[in-house]
N, C-alpha and C positions, 0 to 999 in steps of 0.2 A: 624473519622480522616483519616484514609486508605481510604474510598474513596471519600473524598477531594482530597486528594494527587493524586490519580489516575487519579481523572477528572484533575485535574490540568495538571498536563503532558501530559495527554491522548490529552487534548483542544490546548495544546503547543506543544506536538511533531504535531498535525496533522496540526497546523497554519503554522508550518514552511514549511512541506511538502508542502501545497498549495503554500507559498509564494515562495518556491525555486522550482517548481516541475520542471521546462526548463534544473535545473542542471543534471549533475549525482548521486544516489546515493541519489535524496532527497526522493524518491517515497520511502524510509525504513524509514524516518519519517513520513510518511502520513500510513503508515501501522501501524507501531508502537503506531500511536497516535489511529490509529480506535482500534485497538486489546486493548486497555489499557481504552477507552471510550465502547467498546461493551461489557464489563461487567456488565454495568449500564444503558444503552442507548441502546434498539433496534433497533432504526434507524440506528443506528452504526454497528453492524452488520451484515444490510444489504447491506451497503457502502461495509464493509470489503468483505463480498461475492461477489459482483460484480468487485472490485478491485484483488480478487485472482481469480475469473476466464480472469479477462484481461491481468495479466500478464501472467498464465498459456498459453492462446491464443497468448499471444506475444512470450512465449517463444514456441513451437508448430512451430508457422511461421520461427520464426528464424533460426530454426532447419532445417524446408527444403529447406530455403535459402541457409542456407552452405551449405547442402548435396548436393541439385543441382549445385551448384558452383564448389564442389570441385571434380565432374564429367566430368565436360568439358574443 
């Protein structure tokens, strides 16, 4: 029963993230849905790993973006 529920959501928070990803704030349902699906799903998993090192690397760039920025 629990993990019906979980793929359930896990398959719905990650469909919305896909289908909203352009907004802001959707990429936390497309994380939420893999962390809730890589319980069960190794594929998923590996999604989630490559998804937290891209945002890691997003945020890294961003950082030296303002620091450069707020030098000149």
């Amino acid at each position: 029963m629990a993990k019906t529920i979980r793929l359930l959501l896990g398959g719905l928070s990650t469909a919305i993230g896909v289908f909203l990803f352009y907004l802001p704030g959707s990429f936390l349902f497309l994380v939420a849905g893999l962390i809730l699906l890589s319980f069960d799903i190794p594929m998923a998993r590996i999604w989630l790993k490559k998804c937290q090192n891209s945002m890691s690397t997003g945020a890294r760039k961003l950082d030296r973006y303002l620091l450069a920025r707020k030098y000149r």
